[in-house]
C-alpha positions in Angstrom: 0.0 0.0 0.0 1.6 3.4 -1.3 4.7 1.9 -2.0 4.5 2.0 -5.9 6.1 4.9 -8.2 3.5 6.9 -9.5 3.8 7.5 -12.8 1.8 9.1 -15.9 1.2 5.4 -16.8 -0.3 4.6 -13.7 -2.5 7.7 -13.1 -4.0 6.7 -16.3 -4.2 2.9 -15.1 -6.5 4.1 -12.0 -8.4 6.7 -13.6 -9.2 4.1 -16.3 -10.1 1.5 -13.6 -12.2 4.3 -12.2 -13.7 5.1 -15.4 -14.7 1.8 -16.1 -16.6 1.0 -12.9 -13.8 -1.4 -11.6 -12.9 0.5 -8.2 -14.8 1.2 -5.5 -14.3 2.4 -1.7 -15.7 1.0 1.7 -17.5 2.7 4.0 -14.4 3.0 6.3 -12.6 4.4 3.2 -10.7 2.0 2.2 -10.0 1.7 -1.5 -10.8 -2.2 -3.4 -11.0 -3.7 -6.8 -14.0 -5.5 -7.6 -13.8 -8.5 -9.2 -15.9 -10.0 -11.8 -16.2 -13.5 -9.0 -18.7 -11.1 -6.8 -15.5 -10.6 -4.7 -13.7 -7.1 -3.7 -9.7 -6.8 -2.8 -7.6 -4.0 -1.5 -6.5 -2.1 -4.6 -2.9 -1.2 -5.3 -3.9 1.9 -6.5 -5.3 3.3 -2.7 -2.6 5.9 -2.6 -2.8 7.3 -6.5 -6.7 7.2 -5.7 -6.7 8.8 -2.1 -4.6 11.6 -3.6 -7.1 12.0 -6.8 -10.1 12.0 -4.2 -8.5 14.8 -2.0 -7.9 17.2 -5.3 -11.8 16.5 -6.4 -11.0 14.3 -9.4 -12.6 11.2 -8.3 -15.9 11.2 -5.9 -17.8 8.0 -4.5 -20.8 7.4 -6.2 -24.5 7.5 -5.3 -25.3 5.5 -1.7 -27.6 3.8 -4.3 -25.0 2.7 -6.3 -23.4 0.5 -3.2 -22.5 -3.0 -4.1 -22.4 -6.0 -1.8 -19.7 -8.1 -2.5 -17.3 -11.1 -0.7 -14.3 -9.2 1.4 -12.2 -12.4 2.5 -15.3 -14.6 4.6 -17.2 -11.5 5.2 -19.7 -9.9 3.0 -19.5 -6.0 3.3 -21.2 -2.7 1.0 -18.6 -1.2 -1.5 -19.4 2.3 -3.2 -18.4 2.4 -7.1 -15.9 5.6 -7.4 -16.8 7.6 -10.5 -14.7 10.4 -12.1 -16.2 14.7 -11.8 -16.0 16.6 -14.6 -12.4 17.8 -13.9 -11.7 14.5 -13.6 -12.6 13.6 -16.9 -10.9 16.8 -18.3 -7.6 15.0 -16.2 -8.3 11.5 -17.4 -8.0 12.6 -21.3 -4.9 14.8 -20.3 -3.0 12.0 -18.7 -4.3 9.5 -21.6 -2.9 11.8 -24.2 0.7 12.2 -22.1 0.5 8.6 -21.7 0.6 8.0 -25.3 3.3 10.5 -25.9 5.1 8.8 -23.0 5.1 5.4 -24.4 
């Protein structure tokens, strides 16, 4: 947890994850990736994620949205994260450097 590089590439990697509905947060904010099994794990992207949350790029979604899902033994709500509109605007910024990048 929080001990990868960030990097264009990886911005992009969770913003893309975001976009497409495949992280999600618990309610005592911890970040996970849900898997297509009905399961959620801790993401490696927490820190990349936390940090996009606290500049208003990435918001929880709607309470309706909340998933239940298999943590380990234990079956606990997850909130899909979805992008704002800055963080869309950032999203196509960062896939545009990416490409440049690679």
């Amino acid at each position: 947890m929080g001990q990868y590089k960030v990097t264009p590439y990886r911005a992009e990697e969770a913003l893309d994850l975001i976009e497409h509905g495949a992280l999600g947060v618990l309610d005592n904010g911890r970040i996970v990736d849900f898997w297509d099994d009905g399961r959620i794990r801790h993401s490696q992207y927490e820190t990349i994620v936390c940090h996009l949350m606290q500049q208003s790029y990435v918001e929880r979604g709607p309470r309706r949205t909340a998933q239940s899902a298999l943590h380990g033994d234990t079956r606990k709500w997850a909130t899909p994260l979805r992008l704002t509109k800055t963080g869309h605007s950032l999203f196509n910024r960062w896939r545009t450097l990416v490409g440049a990048w690679l």
